[in-house]
VOPAGU-2260 file (C-alpha; in pm, 1 decimal, decimal comma):
REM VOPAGU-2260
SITE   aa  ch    i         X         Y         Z
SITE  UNK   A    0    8864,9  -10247,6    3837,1
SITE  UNK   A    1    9047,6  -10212,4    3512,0
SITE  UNK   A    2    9322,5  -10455,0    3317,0
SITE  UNK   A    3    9595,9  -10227,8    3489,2
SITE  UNK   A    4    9418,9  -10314,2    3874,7
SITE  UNK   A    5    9271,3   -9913,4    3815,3
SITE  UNK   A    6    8994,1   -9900,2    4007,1
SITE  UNK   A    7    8842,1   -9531,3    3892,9
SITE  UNK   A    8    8561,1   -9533,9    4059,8
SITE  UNK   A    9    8523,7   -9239,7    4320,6
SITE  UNK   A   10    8934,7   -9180,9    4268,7
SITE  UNK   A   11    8848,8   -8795,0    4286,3
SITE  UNK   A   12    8667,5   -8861,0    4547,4
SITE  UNK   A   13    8960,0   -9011,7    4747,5
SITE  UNK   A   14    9236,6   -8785,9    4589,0
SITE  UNK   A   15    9050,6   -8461,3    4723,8
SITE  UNK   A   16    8943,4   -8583,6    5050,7
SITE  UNK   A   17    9351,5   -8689,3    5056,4
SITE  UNK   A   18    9450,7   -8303,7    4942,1
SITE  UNK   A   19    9187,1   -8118,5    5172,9
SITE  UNK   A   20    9361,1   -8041,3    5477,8
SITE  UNK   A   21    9336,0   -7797,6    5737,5
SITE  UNK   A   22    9716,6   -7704,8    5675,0
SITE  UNK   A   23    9577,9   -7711,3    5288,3
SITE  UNK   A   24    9304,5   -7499,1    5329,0
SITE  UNK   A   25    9501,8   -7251,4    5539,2
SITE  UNK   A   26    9795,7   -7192,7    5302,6
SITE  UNK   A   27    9510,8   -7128,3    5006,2
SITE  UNK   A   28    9360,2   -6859,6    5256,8
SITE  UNK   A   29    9689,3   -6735,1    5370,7
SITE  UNK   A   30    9795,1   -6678,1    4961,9
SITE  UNK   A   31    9450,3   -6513,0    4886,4
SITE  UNK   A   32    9386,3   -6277,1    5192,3
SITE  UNK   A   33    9384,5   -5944,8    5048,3
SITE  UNK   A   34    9134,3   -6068,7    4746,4
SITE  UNK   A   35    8941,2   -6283,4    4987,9
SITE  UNK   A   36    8864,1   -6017,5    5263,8
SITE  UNK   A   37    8518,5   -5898,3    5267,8
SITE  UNK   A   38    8408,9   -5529,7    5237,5
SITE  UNK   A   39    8066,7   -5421,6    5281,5
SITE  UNK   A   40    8036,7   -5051,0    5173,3
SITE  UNK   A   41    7832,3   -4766,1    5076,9
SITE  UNK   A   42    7893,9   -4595,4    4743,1
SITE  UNK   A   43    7814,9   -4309,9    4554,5
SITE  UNK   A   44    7951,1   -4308,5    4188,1
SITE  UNK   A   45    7892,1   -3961,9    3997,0
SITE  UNK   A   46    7959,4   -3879,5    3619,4
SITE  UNK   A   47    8181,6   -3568,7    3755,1
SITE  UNK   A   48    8515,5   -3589,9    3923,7
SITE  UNK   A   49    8416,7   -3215,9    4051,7
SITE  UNK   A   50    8054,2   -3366,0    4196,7
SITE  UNK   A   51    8232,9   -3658,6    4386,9
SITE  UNK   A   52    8452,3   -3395,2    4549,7
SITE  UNK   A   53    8184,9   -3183,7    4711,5
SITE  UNK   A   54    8035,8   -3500,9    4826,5
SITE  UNK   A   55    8327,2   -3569,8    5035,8
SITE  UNK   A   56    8415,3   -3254,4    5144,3
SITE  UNK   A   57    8025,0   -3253,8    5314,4
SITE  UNK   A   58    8079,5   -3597,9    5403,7
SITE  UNK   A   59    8414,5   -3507,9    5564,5
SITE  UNK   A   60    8425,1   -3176,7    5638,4
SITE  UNK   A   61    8037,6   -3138,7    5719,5
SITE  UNK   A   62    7981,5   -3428,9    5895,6
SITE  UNK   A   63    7715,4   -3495,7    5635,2
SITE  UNK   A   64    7581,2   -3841,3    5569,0
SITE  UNK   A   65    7672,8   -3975,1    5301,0
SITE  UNK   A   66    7314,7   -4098,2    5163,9
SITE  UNK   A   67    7184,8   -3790,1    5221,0
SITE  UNK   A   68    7433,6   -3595,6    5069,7
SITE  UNK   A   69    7424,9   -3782,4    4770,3
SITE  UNK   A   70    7017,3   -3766,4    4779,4
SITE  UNK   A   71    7053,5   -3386,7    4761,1
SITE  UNK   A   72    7303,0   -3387,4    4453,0
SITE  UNK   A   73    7052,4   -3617,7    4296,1
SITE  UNK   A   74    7198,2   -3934,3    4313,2
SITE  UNK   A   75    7196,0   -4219,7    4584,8
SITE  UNK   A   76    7433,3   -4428,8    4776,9
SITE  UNK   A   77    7435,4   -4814,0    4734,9
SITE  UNK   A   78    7505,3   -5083,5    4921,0
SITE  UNK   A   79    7732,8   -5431,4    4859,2
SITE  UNK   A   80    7902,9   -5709,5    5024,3
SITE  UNK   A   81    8172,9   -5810,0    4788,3
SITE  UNK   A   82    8517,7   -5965,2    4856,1
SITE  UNK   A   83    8809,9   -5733,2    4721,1
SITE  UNK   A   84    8904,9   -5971,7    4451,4
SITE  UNK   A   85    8595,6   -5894,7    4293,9
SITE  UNK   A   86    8577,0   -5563,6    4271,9
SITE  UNK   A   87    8603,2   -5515,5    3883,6
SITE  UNK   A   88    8740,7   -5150,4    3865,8
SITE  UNK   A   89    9149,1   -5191,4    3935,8
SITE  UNK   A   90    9148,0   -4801,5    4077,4
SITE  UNK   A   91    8913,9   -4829,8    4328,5
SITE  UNK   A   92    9044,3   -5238,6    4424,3
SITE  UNK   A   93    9361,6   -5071,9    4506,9
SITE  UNK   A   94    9238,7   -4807,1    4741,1
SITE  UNK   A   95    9022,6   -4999,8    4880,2
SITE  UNK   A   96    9337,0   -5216,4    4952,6
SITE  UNK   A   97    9431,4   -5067,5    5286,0
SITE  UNK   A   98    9069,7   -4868,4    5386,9
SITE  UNK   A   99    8972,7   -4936,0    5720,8
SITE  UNK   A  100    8577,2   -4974,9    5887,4
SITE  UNK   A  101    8458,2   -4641,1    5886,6
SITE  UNK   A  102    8671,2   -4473,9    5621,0
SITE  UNK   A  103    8554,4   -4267,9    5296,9
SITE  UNK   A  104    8784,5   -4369,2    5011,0
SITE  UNK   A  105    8758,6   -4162,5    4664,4
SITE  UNK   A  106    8665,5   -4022,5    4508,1
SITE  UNK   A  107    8864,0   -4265,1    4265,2
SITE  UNK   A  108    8797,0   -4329,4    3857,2
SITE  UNK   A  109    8610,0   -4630,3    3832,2
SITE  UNK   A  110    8373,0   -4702,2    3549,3
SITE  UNK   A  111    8225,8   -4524,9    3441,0
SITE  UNK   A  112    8232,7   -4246,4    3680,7
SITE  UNK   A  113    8375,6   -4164,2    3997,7
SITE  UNK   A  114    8380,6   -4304,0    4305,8
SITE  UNK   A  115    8339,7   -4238,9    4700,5
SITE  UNK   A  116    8306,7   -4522,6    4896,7
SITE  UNK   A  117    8295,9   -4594,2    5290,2
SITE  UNK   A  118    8416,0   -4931,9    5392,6
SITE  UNK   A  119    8087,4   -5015,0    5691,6
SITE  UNK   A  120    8295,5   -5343,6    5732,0
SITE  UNK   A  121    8593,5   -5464,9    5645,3
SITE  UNK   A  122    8634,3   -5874,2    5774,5
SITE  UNK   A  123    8946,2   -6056,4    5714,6
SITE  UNK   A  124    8899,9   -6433,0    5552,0
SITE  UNK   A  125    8885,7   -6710,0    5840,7
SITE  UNK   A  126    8907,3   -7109,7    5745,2
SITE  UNK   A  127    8559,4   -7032,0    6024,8
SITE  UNK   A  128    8388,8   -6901,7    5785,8
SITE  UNK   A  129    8185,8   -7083,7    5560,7
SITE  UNK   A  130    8214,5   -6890,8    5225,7
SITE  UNK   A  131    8597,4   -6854,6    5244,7
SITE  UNK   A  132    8616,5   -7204,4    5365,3
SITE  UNK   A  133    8437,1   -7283,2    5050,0
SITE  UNK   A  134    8625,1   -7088,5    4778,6
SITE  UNK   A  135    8956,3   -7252,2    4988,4
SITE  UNK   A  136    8828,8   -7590,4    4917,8
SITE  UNK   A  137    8742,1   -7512,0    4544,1
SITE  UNK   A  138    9099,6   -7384,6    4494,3
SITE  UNK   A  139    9269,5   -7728,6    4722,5
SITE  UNK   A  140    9014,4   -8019,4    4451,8
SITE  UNK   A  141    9159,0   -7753,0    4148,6
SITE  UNK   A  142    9505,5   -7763,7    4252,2
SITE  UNK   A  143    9478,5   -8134,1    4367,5
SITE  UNK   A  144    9294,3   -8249,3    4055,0
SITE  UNK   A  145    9513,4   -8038,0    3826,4
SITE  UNK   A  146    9881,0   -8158,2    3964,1
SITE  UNK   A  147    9690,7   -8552,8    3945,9
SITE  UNK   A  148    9655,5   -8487,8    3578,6
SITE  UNK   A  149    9970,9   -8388,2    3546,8
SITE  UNK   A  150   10150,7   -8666,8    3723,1
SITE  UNK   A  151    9891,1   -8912,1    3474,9
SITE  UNK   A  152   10004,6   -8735,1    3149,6
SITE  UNK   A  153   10364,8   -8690,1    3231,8
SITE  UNK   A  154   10394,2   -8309,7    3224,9
């Protein structure tokens, strides 16, 4: 304990175990849901707008696999698991926005290239599960430990 009857030792500690709440952790869910919702998906990304159009037309209109489609116009289809909010190109975050499990988005500029994408899953963030329960409590110590600091400095 210091002069002032401070006793610092494990005060973060007690400060963020004091801010973590259920109701905490919720409402840092609730105001991230759209960049916290999981997508896994299966891409194609061409150099030609033109290209990424007769994909989807097979795709669509051919009831063509995707993979293979893109295998025969000499490319191939990738995989990810990626929450929304990371998605780096802003075109093809906002389409993929509102795309339901099963839909073919695109094509849509992204870079470089364009993009056709189909959304295999689409999973809304839960306080459940574990790695949106974690970025929620990351955000909850941040906003705890930040508004502390505040109070301490006067701001």
């Amino acid at each position: 304990m210091d002069a002032a009857g401070f006793d610092p030792a494990g005060w973060t500690d007690r400060l963020i175990g004091a801010s973590t709440t259920t109701e905490a952790l919720t409402s840092a869910i609730e105001s991230r849901r759209l960049d916290w919702t999981h997508l896994d998906t299966l891409s194609v990304t061409t150099e030609r707008r033109e290209v990424a159009e007769e994909l989807r037309h097979q795709v669509l209109h051919d009831g063509a696999d995707l993979r293979d489609a893109a295998r025969r116009a000499g490319t191939s289809a990738q995989e990810s698991a990626d929450v929304l909010g990371s998605i780096g190109a802003p075109n093809l975050r906002a389409a993929l926005a509102g795309a339901r499990t099963g839909e073919l988005v695109g094509p849509v500029q992204a870079d470089p290239g364009w993009a056709l994408v189909t959304v295999v899953a689409r999973t809304e963030p839960t306080l459940a599960d574990p790695a949106t329960r974690g970025r929620a409590e990351a955000v909850v110590r941040a906003d705890a430990l930040s508004r502390a600091v505040a109070r301490h400095i006067g701001t």
